[in-house]
GUTORFI-694514 format. One record per residue (C-alpha): residue in one letter; residue number from 1; y, x, z. Coordinates in steps of 0.001 Angstrom, whole numbers. Example, Ala and Ser with C-alpha at 12.3 -4.5 7.8 and 13.67 -1.06 7.14 Angstrom:
<nodes>
+-----+-----+---------+---------+---------+
: res :   n :       v :       u :       w :
+-----+-----+---------+---------+---------+
:   a :   1 :   -4500 :   12300 :    7800 :
:   s :   2 :   -1060 :   13670 :    7140 :
+-----+-----+---------+---------+---------+
</nodes>
This chain:
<nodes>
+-----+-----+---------+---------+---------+
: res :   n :       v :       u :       w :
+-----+-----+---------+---------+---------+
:   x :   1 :    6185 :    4719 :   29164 :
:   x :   2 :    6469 :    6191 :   25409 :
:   x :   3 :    3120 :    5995 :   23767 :
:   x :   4 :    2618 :    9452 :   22187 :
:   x :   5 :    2814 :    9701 :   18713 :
:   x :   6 :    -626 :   11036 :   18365 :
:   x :   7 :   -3986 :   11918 :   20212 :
:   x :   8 :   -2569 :   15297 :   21024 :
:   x :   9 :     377 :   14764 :   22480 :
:   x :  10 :    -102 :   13682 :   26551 :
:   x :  11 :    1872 :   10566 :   27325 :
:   x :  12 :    4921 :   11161 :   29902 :
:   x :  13 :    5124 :    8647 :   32613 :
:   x :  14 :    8672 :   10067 :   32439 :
:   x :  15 :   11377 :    8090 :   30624 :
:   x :  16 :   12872 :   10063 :   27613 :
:   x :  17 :   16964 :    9667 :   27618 :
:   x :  18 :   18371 :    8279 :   24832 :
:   x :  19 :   19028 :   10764 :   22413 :
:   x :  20 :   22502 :   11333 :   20786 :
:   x :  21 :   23385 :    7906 :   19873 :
:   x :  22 :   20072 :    6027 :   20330 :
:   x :  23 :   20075 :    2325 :   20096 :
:   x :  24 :   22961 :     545 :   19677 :
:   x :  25 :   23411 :   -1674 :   22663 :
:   x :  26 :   20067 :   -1287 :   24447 :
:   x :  27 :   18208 :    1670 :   26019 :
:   x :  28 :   14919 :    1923 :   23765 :
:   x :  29 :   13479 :    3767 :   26882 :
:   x :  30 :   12124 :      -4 :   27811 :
:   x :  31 :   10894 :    -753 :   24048 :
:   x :  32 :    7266 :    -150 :   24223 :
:   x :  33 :    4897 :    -212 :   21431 :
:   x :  34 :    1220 :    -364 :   19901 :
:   x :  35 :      56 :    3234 :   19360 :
:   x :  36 :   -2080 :    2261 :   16631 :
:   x :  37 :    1895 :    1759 :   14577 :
:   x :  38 :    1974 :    5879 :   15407 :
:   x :  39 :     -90 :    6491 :   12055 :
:   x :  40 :    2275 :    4666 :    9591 :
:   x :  41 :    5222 :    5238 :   11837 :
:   x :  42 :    4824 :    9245 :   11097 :
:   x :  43 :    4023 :    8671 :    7463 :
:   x :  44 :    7075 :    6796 :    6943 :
:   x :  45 :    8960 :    9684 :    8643 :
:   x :  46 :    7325 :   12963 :    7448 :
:   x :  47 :    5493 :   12081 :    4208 :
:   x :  48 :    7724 :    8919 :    2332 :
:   x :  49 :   11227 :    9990 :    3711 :
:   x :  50 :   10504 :   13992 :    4518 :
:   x :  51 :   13151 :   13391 :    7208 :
:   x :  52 :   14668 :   16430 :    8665 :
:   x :  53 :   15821 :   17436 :   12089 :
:   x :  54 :   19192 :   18152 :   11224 :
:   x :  55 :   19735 :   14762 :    9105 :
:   x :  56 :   21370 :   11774 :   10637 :
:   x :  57 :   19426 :    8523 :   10504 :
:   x :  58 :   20549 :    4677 :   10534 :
:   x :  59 :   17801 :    2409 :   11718 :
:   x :  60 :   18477 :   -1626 :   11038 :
:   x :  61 :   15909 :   -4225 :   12780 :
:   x :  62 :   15717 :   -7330 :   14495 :
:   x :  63 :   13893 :   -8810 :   17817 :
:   x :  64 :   10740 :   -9615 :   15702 :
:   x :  65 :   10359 :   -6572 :   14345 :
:   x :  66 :   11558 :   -4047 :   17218 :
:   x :  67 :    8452 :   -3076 :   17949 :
:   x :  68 :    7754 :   -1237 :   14845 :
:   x :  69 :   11499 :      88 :   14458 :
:   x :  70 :   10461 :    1715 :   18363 :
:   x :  71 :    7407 :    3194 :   16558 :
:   x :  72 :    9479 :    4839 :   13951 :
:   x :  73 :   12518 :    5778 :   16300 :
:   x :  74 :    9638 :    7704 :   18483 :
:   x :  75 :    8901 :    9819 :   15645 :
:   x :  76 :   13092 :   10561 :   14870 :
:   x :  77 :   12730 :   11510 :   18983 :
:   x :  78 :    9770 :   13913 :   18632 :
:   x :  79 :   11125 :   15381 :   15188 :
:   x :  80 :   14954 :   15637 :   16887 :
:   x :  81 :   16444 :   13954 :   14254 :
:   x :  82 :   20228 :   12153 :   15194 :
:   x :  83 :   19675 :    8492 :   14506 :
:   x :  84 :   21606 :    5478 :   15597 :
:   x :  85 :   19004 :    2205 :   15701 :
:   x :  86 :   20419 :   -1845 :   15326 :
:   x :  87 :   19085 :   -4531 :   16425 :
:   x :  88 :   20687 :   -7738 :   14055 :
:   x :  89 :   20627 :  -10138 :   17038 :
:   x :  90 :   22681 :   -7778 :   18627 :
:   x :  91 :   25221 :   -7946 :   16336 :
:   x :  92 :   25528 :  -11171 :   14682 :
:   x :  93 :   23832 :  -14534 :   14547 :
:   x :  94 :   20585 :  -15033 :   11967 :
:   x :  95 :   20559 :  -16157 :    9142 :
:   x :  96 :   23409 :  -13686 :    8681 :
:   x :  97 :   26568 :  -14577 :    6432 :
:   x :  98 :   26855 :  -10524 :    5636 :
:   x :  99 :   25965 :   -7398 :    6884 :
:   x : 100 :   27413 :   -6377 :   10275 :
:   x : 101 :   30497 :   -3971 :    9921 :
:   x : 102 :   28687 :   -1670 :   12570 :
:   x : 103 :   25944 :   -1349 :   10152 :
:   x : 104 :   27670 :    -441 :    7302 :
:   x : 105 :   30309 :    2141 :    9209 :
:   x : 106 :   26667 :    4021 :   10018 :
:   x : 107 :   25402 :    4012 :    6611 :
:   x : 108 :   28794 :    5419 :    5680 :
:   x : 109 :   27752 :    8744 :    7302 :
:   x : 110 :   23792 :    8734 :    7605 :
:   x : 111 :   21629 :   10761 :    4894 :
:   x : 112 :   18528 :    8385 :    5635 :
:   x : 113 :   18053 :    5065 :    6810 :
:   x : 114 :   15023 :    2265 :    7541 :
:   x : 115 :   15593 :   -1272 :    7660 :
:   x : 116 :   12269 :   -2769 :    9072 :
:   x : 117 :   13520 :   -6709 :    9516 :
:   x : 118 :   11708 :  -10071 :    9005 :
:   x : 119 :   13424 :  -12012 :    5926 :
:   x : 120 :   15329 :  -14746 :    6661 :
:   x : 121 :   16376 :  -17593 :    4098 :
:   x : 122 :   19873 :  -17066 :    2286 :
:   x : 123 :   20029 :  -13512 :    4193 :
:   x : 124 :   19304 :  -11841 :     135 :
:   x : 125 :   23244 :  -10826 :     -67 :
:   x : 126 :   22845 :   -8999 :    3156 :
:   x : 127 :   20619 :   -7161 :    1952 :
:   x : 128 :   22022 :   -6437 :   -1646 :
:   x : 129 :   25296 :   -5550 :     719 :
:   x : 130 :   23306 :   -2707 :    2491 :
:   x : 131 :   21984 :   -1378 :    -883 :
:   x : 132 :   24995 :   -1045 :   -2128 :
:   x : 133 :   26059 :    1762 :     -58 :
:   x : 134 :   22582 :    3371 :    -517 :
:   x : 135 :   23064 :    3210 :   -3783 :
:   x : 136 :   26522 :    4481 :   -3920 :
:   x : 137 :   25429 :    7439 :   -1164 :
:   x : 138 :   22223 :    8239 :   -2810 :
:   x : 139 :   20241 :    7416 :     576 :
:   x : 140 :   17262 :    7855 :    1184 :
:   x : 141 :   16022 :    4451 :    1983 :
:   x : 142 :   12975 :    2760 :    3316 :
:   x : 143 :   13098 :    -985 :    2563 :
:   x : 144 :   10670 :   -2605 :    5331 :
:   x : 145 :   11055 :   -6028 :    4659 :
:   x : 146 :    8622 :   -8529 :    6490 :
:   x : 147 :    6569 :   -5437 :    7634 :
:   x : 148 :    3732 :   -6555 :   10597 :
:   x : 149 :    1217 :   -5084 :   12393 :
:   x : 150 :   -1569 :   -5905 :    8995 :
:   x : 151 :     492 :   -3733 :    7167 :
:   x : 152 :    1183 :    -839 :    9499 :
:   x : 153 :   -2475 :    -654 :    9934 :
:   x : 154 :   -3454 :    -480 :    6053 :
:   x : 155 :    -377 :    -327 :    3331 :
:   x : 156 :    1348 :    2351 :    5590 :
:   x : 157 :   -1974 :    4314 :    6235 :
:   x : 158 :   -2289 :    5020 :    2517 :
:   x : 159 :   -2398 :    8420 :    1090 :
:   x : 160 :     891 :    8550 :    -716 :
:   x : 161 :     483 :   11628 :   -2247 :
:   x : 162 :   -2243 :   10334 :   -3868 :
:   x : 163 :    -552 :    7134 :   -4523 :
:   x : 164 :    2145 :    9237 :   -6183 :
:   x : 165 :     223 :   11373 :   -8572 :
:   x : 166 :   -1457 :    8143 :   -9997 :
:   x : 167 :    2160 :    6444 :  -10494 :
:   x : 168 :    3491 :    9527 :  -12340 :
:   x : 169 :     606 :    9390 :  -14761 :
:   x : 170 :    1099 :    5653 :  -15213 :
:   x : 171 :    4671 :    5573 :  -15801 :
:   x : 172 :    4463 :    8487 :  -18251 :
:   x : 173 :    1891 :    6404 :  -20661 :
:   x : 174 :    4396 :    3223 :  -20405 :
:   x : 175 :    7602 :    5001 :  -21038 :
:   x : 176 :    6486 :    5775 :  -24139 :
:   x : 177 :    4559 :    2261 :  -24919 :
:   x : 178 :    5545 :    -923 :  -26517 :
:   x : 179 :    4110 :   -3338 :  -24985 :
:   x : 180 :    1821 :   -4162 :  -21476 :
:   x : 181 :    -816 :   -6640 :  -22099 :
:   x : 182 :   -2150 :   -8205 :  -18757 :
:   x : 183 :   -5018 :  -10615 :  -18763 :
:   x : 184 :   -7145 :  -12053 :  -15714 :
:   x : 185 :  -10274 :  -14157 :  -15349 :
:   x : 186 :   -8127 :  -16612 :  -13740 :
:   x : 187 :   -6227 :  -17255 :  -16943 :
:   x : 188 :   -3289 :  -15172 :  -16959 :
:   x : 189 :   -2070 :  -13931 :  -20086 :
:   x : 190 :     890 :  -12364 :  -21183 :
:   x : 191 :    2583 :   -9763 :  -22889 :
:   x : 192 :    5895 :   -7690 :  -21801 :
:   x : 193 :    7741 :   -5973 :  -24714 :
:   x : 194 :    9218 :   -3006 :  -23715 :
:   x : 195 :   12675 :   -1996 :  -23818 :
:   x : 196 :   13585 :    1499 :  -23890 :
:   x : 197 :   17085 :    1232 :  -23171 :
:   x : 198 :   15755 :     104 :  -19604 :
:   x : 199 :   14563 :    2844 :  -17524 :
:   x : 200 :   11076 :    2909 :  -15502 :
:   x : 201 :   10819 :    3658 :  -11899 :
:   x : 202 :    8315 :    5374 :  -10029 :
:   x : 203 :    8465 :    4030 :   -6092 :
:   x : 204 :    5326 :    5602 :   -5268 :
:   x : 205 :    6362 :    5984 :   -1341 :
:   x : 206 :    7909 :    9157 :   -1521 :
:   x : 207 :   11134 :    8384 :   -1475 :
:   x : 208 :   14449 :   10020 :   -3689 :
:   x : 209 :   17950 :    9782 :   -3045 :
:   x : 210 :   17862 :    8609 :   -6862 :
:   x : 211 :   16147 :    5538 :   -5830 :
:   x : 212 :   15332 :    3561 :   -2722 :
:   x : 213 :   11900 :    2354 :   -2592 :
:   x : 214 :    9996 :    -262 :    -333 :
:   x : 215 :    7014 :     706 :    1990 :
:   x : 216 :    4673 :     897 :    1899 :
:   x : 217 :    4838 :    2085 :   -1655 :
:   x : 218 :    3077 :    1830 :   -4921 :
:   x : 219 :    4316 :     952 :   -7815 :
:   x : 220 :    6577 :    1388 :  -11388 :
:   x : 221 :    8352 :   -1088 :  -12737 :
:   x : 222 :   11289 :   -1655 :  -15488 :
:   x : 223 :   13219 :   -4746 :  -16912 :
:   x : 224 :   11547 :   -5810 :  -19596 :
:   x : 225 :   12561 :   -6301 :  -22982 :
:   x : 226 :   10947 :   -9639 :  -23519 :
:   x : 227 :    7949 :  -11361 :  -21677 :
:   x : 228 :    5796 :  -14446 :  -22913 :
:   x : 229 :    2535 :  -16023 :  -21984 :
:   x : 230 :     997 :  -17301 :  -18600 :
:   x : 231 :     827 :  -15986 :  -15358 :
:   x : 232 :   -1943 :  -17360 :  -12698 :
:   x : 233 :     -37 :  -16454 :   -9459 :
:   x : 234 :   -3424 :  -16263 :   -7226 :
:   x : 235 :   -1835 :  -13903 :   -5109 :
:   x : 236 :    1730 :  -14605 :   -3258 :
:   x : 237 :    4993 :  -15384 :   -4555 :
:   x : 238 :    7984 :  -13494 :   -2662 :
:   x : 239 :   11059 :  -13663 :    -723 :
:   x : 240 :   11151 :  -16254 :    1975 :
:   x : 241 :    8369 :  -18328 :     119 :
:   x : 242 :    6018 :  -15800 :    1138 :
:   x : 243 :    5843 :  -16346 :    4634 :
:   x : 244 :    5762 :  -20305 :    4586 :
:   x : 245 :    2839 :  -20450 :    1740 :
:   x : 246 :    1272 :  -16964 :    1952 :
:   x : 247 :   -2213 :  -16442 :      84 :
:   x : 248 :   -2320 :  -18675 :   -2857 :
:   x : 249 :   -5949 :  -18273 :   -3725 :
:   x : 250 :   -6981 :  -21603 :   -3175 :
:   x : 251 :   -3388 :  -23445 :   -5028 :
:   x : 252 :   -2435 :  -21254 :   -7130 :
:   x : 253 :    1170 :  -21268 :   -9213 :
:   x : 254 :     610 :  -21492 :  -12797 :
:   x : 255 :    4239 :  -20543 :  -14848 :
:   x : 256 :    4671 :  -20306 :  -18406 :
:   x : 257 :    7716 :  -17659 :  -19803 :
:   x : 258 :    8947 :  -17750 :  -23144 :
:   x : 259 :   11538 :  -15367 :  -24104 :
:   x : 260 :   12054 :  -13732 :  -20881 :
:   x : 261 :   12623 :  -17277 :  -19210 :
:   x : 262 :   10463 :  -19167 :  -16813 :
:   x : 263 :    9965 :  -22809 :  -18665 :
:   x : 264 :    7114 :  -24312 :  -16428 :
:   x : 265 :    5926 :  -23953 :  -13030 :
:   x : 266 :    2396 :  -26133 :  -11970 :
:   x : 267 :     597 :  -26278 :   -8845 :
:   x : 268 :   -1589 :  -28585 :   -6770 :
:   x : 269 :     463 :  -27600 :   -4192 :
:   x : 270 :    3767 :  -29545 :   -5425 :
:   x : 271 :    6093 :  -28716 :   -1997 :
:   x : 272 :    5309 :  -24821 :   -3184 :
:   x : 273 :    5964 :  -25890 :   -7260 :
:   x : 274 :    9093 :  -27874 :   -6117 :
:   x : 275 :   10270 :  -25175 :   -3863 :
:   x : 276 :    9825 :  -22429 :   -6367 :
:   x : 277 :   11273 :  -24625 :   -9605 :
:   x : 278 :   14441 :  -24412 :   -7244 :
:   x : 279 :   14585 :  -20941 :   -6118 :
:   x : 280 :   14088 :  -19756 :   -9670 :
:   x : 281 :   17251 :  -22184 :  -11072 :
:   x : 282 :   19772 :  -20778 :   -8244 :
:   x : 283 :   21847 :  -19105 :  -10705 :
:   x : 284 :   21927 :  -18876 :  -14660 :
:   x : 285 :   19620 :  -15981 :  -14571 :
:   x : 286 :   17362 :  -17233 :  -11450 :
:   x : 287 :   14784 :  -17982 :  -14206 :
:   x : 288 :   14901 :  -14956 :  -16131 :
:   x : 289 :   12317 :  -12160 :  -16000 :
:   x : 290 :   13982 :   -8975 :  -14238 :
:   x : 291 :   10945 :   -7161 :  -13356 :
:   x : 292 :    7856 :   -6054 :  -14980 :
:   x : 293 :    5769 :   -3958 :  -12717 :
:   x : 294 :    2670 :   -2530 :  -11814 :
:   x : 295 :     971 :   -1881 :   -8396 :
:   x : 296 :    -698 :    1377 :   -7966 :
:   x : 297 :   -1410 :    1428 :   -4292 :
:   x : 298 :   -4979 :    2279 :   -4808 :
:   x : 299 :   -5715 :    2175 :   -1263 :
:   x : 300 :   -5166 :   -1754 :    -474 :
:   x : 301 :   -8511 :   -3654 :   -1295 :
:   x : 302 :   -7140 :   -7118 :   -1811 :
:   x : 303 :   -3808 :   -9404 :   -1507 :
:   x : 304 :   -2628 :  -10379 :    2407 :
:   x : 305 :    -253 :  -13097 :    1510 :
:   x : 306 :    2569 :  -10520 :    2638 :
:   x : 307 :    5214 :   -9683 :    -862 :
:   x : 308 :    5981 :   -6315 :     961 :
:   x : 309 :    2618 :   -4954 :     784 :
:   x : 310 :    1061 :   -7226 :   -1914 :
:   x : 311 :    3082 :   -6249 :   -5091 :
:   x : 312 :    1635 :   -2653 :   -4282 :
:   x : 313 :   -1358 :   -4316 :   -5411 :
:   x : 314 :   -3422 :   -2771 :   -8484 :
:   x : 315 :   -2580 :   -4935 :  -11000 :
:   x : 316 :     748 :   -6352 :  -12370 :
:   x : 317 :    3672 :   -8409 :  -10724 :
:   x : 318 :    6931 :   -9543 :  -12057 :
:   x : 319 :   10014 :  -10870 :  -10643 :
:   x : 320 :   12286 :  -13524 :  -12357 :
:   x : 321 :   16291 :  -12960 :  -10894 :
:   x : 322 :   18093 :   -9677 :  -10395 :
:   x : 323 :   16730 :   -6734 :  -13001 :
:   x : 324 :   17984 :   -3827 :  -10496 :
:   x : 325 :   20353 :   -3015 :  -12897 :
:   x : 326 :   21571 :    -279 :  -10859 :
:   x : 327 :   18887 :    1905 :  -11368 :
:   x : 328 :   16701 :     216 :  -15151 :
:   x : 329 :   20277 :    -197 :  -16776 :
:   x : 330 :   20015 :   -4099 :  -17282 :
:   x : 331 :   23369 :   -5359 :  -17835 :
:   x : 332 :   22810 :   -8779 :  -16655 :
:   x : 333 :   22404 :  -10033 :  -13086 :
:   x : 334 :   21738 :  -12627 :  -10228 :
:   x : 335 :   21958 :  -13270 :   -6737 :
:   x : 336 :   18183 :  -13922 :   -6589 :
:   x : 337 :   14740 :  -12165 :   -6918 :
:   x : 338 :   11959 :  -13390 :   -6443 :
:   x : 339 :    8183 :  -11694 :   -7116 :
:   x : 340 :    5023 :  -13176 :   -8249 :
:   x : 341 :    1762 :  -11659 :   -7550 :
:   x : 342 :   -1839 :  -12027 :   -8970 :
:   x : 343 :   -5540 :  -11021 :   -8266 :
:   x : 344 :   -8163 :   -8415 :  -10695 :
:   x : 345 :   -5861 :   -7463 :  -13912 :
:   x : 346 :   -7157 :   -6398 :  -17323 :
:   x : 347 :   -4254 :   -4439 :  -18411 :
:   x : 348 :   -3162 :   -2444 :  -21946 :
:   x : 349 :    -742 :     -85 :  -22457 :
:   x : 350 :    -238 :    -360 :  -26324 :
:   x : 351 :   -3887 :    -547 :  -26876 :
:   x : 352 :   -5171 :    1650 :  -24111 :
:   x : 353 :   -6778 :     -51 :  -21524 :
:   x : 354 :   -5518 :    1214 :  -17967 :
:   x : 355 :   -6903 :   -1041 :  -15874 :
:   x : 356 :  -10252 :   -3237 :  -15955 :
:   x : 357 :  -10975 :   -6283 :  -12871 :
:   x : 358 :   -8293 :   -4338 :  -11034 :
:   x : 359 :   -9442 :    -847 :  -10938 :
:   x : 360 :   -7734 :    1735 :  -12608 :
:   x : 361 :   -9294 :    3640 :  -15685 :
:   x : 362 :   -6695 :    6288 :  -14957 :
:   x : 363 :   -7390 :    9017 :  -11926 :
:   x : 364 :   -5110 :    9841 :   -9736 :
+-----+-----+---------+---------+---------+
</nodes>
């Protein structure tokens, strides 16, 4: 049975046929799924992408995630959009080497797509593969990486309009800034000079065809000119680290950066120091800061221990590895990217306080 996508709608006993091209080698007639996901599902849909009937949609996930993806694809059924939906284990083997060929032939021709997928270790180029062509097309893109039921049920409840008018008032004071000074109780400290060769981005959750975004959504960020000082990673660090270590409250990572490189890494908990010291020394410029960002997804109350929703976080995050030079104009790159996340940020914009214990001083 399809769950209705909301209270309104009476559920069919009937089996919908796949529309159009539907899912690639399964009938998504016997996916069912949690209707609490209908929520997020339609404000993924109608409010972040502003999908339209007539605009053809490419759908990418995988058997852990399917469940949300048939959420999602529910909504393309009910709003008639033409969509063709992947399943990875379908296609290939995981971890994958590169992106199916399928996959890419529909993102050749689709004007949206989702990719709502668990991370796998070493599967990064896969993904950089995939944004490629959305960066090339100008899709609009919803990056869903790692997303779970937690996050349906909060990040992707958020009011994104709201979320957005906040972000364009905060990127407006730090285009024209500097420097951001950040500063928590825990003992982080630093300070990001600001290029302004390097462009800001506003991924707020509505989504452009200028520039994919993640979701849920909340935050600007930039390459940085040059960042020093200490960072007290109390929250979660990213990529596939996130999921084996997830809430560092209790062992926090403490790194030191000094010209824009990462020069030491502490923590009581050495497997997560040793594992980090080696993602961040991958490449020549694993180590250096790519990212500076803030969260301004004022609806999340705390840190999860999941990157995806976390760095939407009020407060600030960086990433050491790839700068996104795509869209901030870096000229420098790397075949890693990793984010770092931490709790209740002080932060100064020039010497304007924005933020104080992780509320905003700024109203969205």
């Amino acid at each position: 049975m399809k769950i209705p996508a909301d209270k309104s709608r009476a559920p069919s006993t009937t089996p919908t046929q796949t529309p159009r091209q539907g899912w690639g080698t399964r009938s998504h007639n016997t996916i069912s799924f949690d209707p609490e996901y209908a929520v997020g599902a339609r404000n993924a849909v109608q409010v972040c992408l502003r999908i339209q009937p007539n605009e053809k949609v490419c759908v990418i996930t995988d058997e852990a995630t399917i469940e949300i993806a048939a959420a999602i694809v529910h909504e393309l059924d009910e709003l008639g959009s033409p969509y063709r939906a992947w399943v990875l284990e379908d296609l290939a083997p995981r971890p994958l080497k590169d992106l199916p060929a399928e996959i890419l032939q529909d993102l050749e021709t689709s004007r949206v797509s989702i990719f709502a997928v668990q991370a796998q270790r070493n599967e990064l180029r896969t993904r950089m593969q995939m944004t490629d062509v959305v960066n090339r097309r100008k899709i609009r893109h919803a990056h869903m990486v790692n997303i779970n039921r937690q996050i349906m049920l909060e990040g992707m409840r958020a009011d994104f309009q709201k979320v957005d008018r906040l972000s364009a008032k905060v990127v407006a004071m730090v285009r024209k800034a500097e420097r951001v000074r950040a500063k928590t109780a825990a003992g982080t400290d630093l300070t990001a000079e600001l290029n302004h060769n390097y462009h800001w981005l506003k991924t707020s959750g509505i989504i452009t065809p200028e520039k994919w975004g993640n979701l849920p959504g909340g935050e600007i960020f930039t390459t940085p000119g040059e960042v020093n000082g200490t960072f007290v990673i109390d929250g979660v660090v990213g990529d596939y680290l996130c999921a084996k270590f997830g809430s560092l409250r209790e062992t926090p990572l403490i790194i030191h950066m000094k010209k824009n490189r990462l020069t030491e890494a502490h923590s009581d908990n050495r497997e997560l120091e040793d594992d980090f010291w080696k993602y961040t020394h991958t490449d020549e410029n694993s180590d250096r800061v790519g990212e500076f960002a803030i969260g301004t997804n004022i609806d999340l109350k705390d840190v999860i221990g999941q990157i995806l929703q976390d760095e939407k976080y009020p407060g600030v995050h960086i990433a050491f590895g790839n700068p996104y030079g795509a869209h901030t104009g870096a000229e420098w790159d790397s075949s890693t990217h990793i984010d770092v996340v931490g709790r209740k940020f002080n932060i100064w914009v020039d010497d304007e306080q924005i933020m104080q214990d992780g509320k905003f001083l700024v109203e969205a």
